[in-house]
GUDO-234346 format. One record per residue (C-alpha): z, x, y. Coordinates in steps of 0.001 Angstrom, whole numbers, padded with zeros to 6 digits, always signed. Example, Ala and Ser with C-alpha at 12.3 -4.5 7.8 and 13.67 -1.06 7.14 Angstrom:
2
+007800+012300-004500+007140+013670-001060
END
This chain:
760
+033733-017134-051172+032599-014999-048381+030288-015630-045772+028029-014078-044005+028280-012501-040710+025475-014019-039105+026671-017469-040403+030217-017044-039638+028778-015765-035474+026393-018998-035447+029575-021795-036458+031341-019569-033389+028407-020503-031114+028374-023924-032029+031935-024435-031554+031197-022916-028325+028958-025024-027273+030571-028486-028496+033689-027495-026890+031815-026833-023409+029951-030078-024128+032665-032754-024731+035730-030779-022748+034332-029060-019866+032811-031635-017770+030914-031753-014982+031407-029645-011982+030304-029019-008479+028731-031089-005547+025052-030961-006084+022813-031065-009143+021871-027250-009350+026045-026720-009153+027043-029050-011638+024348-027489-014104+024978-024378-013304+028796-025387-014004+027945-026923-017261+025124-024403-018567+026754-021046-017354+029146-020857-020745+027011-021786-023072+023736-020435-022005+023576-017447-024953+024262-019809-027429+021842-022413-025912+018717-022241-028096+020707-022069-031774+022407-025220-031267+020091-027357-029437+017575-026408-032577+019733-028359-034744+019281-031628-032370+016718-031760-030493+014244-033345-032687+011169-034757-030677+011081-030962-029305+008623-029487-031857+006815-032441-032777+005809-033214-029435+004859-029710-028443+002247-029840-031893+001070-033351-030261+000220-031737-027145-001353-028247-029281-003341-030676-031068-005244-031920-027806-005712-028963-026570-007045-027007-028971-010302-025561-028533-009706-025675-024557-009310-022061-022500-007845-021296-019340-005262-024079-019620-002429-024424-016887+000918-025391-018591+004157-026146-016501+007474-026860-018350+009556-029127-015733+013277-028283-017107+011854-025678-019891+015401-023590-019591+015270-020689-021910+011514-021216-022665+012385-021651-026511+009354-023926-025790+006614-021579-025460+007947-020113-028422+007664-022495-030371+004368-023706-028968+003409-019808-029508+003537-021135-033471+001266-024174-033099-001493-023106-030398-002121-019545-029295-000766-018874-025878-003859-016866-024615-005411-020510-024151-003209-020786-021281-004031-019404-017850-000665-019498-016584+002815-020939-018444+005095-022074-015625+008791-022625-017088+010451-024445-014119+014374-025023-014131+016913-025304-011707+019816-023668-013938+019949-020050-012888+022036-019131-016092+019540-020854-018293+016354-018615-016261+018048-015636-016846+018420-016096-020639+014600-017181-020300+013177-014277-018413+014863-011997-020949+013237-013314-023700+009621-013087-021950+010117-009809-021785+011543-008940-025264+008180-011425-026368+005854-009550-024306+004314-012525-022619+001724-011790-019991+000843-014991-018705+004287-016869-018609+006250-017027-015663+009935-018725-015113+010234-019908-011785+013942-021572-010404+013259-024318-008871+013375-027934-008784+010688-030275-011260+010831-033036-007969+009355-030237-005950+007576-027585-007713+004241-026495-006871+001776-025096-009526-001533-022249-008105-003359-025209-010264-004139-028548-011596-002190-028658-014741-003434-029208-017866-000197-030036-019558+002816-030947-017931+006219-031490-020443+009639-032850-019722+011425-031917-023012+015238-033105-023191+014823-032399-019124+014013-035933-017584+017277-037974-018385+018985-035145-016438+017176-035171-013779+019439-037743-010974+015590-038428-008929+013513-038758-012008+010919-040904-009983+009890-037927-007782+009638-035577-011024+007322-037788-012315+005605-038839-009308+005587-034652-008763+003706-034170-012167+001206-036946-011892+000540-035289-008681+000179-032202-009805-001758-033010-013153-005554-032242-014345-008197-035148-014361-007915-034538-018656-004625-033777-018283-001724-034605-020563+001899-035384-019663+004150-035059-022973+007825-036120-022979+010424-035932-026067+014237-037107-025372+016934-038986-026107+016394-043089-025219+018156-046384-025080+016093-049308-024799+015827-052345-022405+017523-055331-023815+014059-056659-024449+011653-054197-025670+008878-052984-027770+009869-053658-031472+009646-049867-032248+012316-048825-029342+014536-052039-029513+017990-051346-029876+021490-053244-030223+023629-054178-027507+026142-051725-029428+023812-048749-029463+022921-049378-026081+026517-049533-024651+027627-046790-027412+024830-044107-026738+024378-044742-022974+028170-044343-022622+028685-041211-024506+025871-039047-022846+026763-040085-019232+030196-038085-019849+028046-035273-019328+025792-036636-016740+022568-037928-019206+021500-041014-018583+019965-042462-021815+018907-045959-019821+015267-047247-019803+013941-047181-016206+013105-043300-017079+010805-044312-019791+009340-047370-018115+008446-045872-015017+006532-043064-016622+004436-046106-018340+003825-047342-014964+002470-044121-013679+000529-043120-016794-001102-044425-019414+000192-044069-023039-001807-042355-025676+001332-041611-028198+004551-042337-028971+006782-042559-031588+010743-043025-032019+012678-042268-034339+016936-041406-035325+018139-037518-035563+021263-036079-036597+023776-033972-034489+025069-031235-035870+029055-031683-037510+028889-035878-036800+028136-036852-040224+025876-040055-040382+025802-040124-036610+022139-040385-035728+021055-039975-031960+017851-042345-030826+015309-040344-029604+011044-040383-028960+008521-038301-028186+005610-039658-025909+001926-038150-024564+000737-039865-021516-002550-039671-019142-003889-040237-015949-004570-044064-015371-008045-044459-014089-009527-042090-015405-013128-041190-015368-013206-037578-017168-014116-038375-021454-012531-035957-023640-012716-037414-027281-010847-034329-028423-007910-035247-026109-008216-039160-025941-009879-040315-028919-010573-044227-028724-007664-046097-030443-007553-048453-033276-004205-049226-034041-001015-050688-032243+002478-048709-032474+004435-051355-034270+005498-050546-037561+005175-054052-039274+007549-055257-042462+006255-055244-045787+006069-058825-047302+008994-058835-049901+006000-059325-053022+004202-056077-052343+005153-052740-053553+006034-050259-051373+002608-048780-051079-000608-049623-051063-002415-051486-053931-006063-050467-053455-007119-046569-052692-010546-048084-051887-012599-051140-051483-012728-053178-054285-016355-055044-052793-019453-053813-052917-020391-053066-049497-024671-052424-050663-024546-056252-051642-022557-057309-048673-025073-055227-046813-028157-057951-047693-026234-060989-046824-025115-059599-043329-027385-058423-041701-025196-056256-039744-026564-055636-035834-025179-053781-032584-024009-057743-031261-021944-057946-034047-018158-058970-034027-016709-058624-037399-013891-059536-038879-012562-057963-042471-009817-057579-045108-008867-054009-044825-008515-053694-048582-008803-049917-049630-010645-049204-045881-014171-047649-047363-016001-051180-046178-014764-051159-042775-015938-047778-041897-019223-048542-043494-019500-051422-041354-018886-049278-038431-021828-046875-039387-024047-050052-039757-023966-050648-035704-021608-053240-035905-020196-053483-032117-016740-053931-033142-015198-054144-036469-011135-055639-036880-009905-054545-040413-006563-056717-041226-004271-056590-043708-001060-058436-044452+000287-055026-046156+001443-052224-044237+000138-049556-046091-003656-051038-046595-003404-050561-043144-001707-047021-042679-004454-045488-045459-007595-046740-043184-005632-045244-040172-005562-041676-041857-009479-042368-043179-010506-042971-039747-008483-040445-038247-008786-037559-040896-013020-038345-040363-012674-037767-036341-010429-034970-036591-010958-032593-040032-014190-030944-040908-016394-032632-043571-014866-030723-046633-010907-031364-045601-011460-034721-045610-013938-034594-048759-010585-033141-050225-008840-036044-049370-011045-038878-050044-013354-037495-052720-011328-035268-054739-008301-036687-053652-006599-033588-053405-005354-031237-050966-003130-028329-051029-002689-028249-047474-002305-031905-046327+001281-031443-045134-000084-028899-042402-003025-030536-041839-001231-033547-040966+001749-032786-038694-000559-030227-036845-004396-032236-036564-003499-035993-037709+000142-036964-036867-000353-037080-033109-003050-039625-033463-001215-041610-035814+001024-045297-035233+004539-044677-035686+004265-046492-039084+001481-044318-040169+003620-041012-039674+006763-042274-041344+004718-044128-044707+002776-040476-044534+005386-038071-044139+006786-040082-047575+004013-039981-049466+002470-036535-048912+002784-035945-052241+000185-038286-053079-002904-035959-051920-000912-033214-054135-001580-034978-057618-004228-037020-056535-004566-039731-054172-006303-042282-056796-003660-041933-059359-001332-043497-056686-000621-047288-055775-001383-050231-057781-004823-048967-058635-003567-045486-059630-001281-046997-062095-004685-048421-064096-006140-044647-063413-003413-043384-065025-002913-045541-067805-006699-045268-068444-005971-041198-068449-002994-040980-070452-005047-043415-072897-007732-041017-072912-005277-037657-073473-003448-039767-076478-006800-040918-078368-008190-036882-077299-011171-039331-075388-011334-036973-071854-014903-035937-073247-016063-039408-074357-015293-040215-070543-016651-037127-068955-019928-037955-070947-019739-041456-070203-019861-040766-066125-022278-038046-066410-025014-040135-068727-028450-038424-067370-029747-042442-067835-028280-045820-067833-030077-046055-071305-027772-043118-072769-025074-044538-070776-025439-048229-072619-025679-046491-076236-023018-044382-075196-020779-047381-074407-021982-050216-076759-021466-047954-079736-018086-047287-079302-015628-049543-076527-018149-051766-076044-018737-052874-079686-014703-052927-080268-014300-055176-077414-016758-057618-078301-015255-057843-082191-012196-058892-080410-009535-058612-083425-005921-058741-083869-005128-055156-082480-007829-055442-079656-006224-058805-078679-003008-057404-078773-003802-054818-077215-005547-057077-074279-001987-058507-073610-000424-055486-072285-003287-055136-070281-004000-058002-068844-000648-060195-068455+000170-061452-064797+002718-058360-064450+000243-055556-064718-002402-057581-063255-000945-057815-060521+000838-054205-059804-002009-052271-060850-005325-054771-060602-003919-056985-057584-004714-059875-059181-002261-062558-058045-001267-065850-059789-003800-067713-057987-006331-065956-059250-005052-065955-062501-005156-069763-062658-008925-069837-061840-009938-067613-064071-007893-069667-066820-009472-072611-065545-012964-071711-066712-012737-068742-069029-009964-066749-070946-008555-063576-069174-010049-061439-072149-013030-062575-072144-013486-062280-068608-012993-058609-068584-015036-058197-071186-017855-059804-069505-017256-057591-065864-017122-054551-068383-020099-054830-070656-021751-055832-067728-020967-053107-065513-021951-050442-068495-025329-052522-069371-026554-052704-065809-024715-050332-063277-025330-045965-063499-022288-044273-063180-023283-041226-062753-025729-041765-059678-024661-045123-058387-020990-046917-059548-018618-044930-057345-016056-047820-058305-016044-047228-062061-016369-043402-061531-012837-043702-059627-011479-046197-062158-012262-043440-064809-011749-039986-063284-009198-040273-060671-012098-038729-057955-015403-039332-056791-018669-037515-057087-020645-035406-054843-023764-038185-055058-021426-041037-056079-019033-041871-053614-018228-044549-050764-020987-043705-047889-018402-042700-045047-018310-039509-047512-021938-038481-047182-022040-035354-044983-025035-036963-042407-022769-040611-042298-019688-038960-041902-021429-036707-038856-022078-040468-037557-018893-041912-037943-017131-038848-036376-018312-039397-032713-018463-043433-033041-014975-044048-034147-013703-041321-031214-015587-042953-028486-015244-046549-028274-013115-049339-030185-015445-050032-032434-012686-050272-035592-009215-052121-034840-006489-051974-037654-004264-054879-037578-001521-055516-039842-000792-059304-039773-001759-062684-041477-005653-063291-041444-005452-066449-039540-003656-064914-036826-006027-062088-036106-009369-064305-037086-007700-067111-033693-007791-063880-031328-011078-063632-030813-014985-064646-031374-016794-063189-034664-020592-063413-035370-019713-061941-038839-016321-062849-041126-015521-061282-044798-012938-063083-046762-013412-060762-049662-011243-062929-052650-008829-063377-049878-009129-067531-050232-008167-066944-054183-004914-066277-052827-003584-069592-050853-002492-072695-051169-004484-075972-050100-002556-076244-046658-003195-072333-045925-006686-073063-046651-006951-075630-044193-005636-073935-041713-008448-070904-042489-011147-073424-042566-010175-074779-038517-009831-071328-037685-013383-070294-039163-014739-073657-037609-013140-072775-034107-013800-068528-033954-017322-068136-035687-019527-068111-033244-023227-070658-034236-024774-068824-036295-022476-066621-037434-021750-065487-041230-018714-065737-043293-019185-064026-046722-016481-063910-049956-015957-063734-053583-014017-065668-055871-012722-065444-059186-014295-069036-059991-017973-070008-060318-017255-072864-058326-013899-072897-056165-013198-076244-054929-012219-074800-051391-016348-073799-051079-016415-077562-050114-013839-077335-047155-015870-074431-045465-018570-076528-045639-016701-079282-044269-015351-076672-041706-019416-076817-039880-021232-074183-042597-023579-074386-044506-022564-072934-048038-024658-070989-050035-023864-069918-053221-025791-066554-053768-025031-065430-057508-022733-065913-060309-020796-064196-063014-023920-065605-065292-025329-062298-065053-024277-059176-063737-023540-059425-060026-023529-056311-058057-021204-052481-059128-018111-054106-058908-019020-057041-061223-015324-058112-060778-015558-061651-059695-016902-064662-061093-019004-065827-057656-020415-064387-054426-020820-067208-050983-022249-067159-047889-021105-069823-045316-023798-070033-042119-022359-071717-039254-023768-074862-037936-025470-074630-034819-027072-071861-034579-030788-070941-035709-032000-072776-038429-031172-071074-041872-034935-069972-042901-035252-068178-039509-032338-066516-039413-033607-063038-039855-034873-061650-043134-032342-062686-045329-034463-064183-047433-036270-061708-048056-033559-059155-048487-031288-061033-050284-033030-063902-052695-036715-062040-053428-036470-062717-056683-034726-063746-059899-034388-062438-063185-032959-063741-066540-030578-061240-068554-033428-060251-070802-035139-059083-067913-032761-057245-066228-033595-053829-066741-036980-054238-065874-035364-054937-062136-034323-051264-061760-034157-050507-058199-036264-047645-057008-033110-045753-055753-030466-045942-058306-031867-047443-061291-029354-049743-061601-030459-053325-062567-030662-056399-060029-029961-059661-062028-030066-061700-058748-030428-065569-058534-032799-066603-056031-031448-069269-053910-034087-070412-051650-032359-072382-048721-034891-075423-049443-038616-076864-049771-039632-075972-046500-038983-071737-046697-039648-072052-051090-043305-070764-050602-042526-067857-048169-039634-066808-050395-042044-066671-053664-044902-065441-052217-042067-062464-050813-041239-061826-054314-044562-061844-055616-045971-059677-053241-043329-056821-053403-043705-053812-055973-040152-054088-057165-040466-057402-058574-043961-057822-059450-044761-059405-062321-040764-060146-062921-040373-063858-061492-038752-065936-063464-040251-069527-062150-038276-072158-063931-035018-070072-063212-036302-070374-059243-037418-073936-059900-033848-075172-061099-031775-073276-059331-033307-074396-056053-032924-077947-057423-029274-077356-057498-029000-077118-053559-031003-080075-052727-029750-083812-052224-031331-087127-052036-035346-087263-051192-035461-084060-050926-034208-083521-054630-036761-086243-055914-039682-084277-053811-038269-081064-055360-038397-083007-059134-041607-084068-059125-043780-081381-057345-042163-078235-057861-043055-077894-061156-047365-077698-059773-046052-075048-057338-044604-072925-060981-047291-073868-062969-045037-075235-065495-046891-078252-066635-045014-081177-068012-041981-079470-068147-039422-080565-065504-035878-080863-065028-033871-084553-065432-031019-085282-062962-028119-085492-065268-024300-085137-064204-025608-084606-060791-022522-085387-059087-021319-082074-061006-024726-080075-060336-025787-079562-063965-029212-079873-064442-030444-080410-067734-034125-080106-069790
END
């Protein structure tokens, strides 16, 4: 085997330079000597084998680039930029005739020689090399970027370099910094090291005068402000599995009065990569929200005082929440990677044009997501963001929704589809002109097999729905299981949510969910709202310019004790623990929600027994609809609660949720006739008046609005209100109801009342 010349020339340089490295030493009395000493050899060879090391280089340049862009006449100074390999590579990320002036400032005259050559063989008009020292240096002007790249642990009197650029730096400036680091023996989670990497790394670089210690790193965070960071492990070249600790970090003037959203977009999440609990895969398991934010919508009553607290789920809910005024939302999520896909939603909306990110999130598919994230989104990621990312790019390749545990279901439901030659029953299922053509369309063919229920249905059913896949590709966890089990059978169950869904809920127009479920992608007019062009205009300047959405990946309880919430969604989260976990939510809840206040979630029971310890907790519990009839486009769940808290203004003044939320009631019969003026998709709401005193305002509501008119079902009102009362107020309720329904002798007897059955 022979190798190439150019190969064989590039191993000599190396050699070169490891040999000058780890044998020469340091020489000479002062710094510029001993540099000069150690550079002066190696200084031809510099820029091939530092490429091959110095990792944070490139990365940090493209989080600098991707603050800047769109600026002109920018002043850039390179403190310890040596052979300016960094405007070169800069020259690939941002166009250089954005920059006034390029100062490259070092105080190694072999090192500015090799530099000045290569300005000239580059043609570069506007860069200039100056020798000199980064403590001292002077720029014509403010600066708007100021870098230390591998320079800073070499500088002896790094204070004054740093105290030199913050002098020296723009109002909107940026300060980035990428080098090699040790860590304090008590740090930040995402730079702590061992004592053995500390003493092993700190006492191999000082042989050649770099001092890997903290103080460098910590006293730039006392004289800036930190806007990025993120660490990470890099190979030298001929160590084998020797990996060097090094970071890259973007800071800012503290104080600051200048707002440049491009620059310094407001930020939502924290830099510590958290652990993924052992029982979670090692992704996410929903691509979106699994709740149906319109229904969530009527209950909450969201306004510009509001502090909200939220599962982060799939992510869609929490930025609609956003563009509903809410002052500040906290999404939080025990898994990791719930959290990292709402970080790249939010991000990709402030940063991409409408139709990248439609590419993303709608089609889920982009053929340049691996650019458009190390260059736009990367440098406004967390640390754990990037890395989970960077692994699964390959996700917005094939599709984003066939990945995770819902893209396992989407999948299965494809390849089902492919197998049984089915794509065009689908594609003619989600495209029904009219929720009549979509019923016949359904009923006559999975709908009517599903409802036979016989031997190879149910056996088919098993593969489907057994804990295993229910939980890896439905995340549906044991608990959940056992309620369901508790009051129905699992079959049965999804039958019910999916003749439901088919009978009542448009696909084509309205039941983004489904569409996903069955496509892999969303729709132009059918689609989560933070992926309408005029909301997503909305969202793009709210989420830059204030924390008004916080991503938190912890337990629920420990976020929901950090703070006072006017508004709290448990989602199906409660489903999920144990009596003495739920305890512990329901102090929490009674302690953080502020009178008044709303706490809203669904359950896979009619009638979970924990309902009870929320209203123990100071609420009072309202239970809004059931899996009776079809409940809202998800149609998932088997209940839907509000809990109001105690203290606060009385329940029928509270707003107009009365009239937005329990207008009217209609029986399954009449559900169609309930078609909502915007989607024609069918209501089959229970009214649950709050008690006597609001009953006549809440029928006379009903009666008196076009959508319902002449749909009231009384003796569904009349019972179901019964239901809610107690004591007198039940007897009151018994006997004169009925006159206020017109239903003449017929009336409800209290039977089983302890277990809320009412009987005729």
């Amino acid at each position: 085997m022979v190798w190439p010349v150019d190969v064989v020339q590039g191993i000599s340089q190396d050699v070169h330079c490891l040999a000058s490295i780890l044998l020469r030493g340091n020489g000479g009395k002062s710094h510029k000597e001993r540099l000069d000493f150690f550079y002066a050899p190696q200084a031809h060879a510099y820029d091939r084998f530092r490429a091959n090391f110095l990792h944070g280089r490139q990365p940090m340049l493209a989080a600098c680039a991707a603050r800047l862009r769109g600026s002109q006449g920018l002043v850039w100074v390179d403190m310890g930029g040596g052979t300016a390999e960094n405007v070169d590579m800069m020259s690939h990320t941002l166009d250089l005739s954005v920059f006034q002036k390029i100062y490259v400032v070092d105080i190694c005259s072999a090192l500015c020689e090799v530099a000045r050559q290569k300005v000239k063989n580059r043609g570069w008009k506007n860069v200039e090399i100056v020798e000199a020292d980064a403590c001292t240096f002077t720029p014509e002007d403010p600066a708007t970027l100021i870098t230390f790249s591998y320079s800073l642990t070499m500088i002896p009197d790094f204070m004054a370099a740093i105290d030199n650029a913050v002098q020296h730096l723009a109002e909107d400036g940026i300060v980035g910094v990428s080098d090699f680091f040790t860590s304090a023996k008590y740090d930040l989670p995402n730079r702590q090291h061992s004592y053995i990497q500390r003493w092993f790394w700190r006492g191999l670089f000082d042989v050649d005068g770099i001092d890997l210690g903290p103080e460098r790193r910590l006293y730039l965070e006392h004289q800036l402000e930190p806007v990025y960071e993120y660490n990470a492990l890099g190979k030298i070249p001929y160590l084998p599995f020797v990996q060097a600790p090094y970071y890259q970090w973007i800071g800012r003037r503290r104080g600051h009065t200048k707002k440049n959203l491009a620059r310094f977009p407001a930020r939502a999440s924290d830099e510590f990569e958290a652990k993924r609990p052992p029982a979670f895969p090692p992704t996410f398991l929903y691509s979106l929200s699994w709740e149906d934010p319109r229904e969530d919508d009527k209950v909450l009553n969201i306004n510009k005082d509001d502090t909200v607290l939220t599962l982060t789920s799939g992510g869609c809910n929490a930025l609609d929440l956003v563009y509903q005024g809410a002052r500040q939302v906290v999404a939080v999520d025990i898994n990791p990677a719930q959290s990292y896909l709402l970080e790249l939603k939010r991000i990709a909306v402030i940063r991409l044009p409408f139709e990248d990110v439609w590419s993303m999130f709608g089609d889920g598919v982009h053929p340049k997501f691996e650019k458009l994230f190390k260059e736009e989104l990367t440098p406004f990621l967390s640390q754990g963001a990037v890395n989970f990312w960077t692994r699964k790019s390959h996700y917005f390749r094939n599709g984003l929704y066939y990945h995770g545990g819902m893209g396992r279901l989407i999948r299965a439901v494809r390849a089902l589809a492919r197998i049984t030659r089915q794509q065009h029953w689908i594609d003619n299922l989600v495209n029904a002109p009219t929720l009549e053509m979509q019923k016949e369309l359904w009923f006559a063919t999975v709908g009517k097999w599903l409802l036979r229920a016989n031997i190879v249905t149910r056996i088919s059913a098993f593969f489907v729905t057994n804990p295993i896949v229910l939980w890896f590709c439905a995340g549906v966890c044991k608990g959940q299981l056992n309620l369901i089990r508790k009051e129905d059978s699992i079959y049965n169950y999804v039958v019910r949510c999916l003749n439901s869904t088919a009978e009542c809920s448009h696909l084509r127009d309205s039941n983004y969910f489904y569409r996903c479920c069955l496509t892999g992608k969303f729709s132009r007019n059918c689609c989560p709202r933070f992926l309408e062009e005029e909301v997503f205009k909305t969202l793009k300047v709210d989420l830059a310019s204030d924390e008004r959405l916080l991503i938190r990946t912890t337990a629920f309880v420990e976020e929901l004790r950090k703070r006072m919430y006017t508004k709290v969604i448990l989602m199906d989260h409660v489903d999920w623990l144990e009596q003495g976990d739920i305890d512990i939510l329901c102090a929490a809840l009674k302690d953080q929600v502020k009178p008044g206040g709303r706490v809203i979630w669904r359950s896979a029971s009619r009638s979970p027994k924990y309902a009870k310890c929320i209203e123990k907790a100071g609420f009072d519990v309202i239970r809004i609809t059931t899996s009776d009839q079809y409940m809202d486009r998800v149609n998932m769940y088997a209940s839907f609660y509000v809990g109001i808290r105690k203290g606060g203004p009385k329940i029928e003044e509270s707003e107009d949720m009365t009239e937005k939320t329990f207008a009217a009631t209609c029986t399954k019969n009449e559900c169609e006739k309930l078609a909502h003026a915007d989607t024609g998709e069918s209501c089959g709401r229970a009214s649950i008046p709050y008690g006597p005193a609001d009953l006549h305002r809440t029928v006379e509501s009903a009666r008196n609005n076009p959508q319902f008119r002449g749909s009231l079902t009384a003796l569904e009102i009349f019972t179901t209100t019964a239901r809610h009362l107690q004591g007198e107020n039940l007897h009151n309720w018994l006997v004169n109801g009925r006159q206020l329904f017109n239903l003449g002798n017929r009336h409800p007897q209290e039977d089983q009342h302890k277990q809320g059955k009412l009987v005729f």
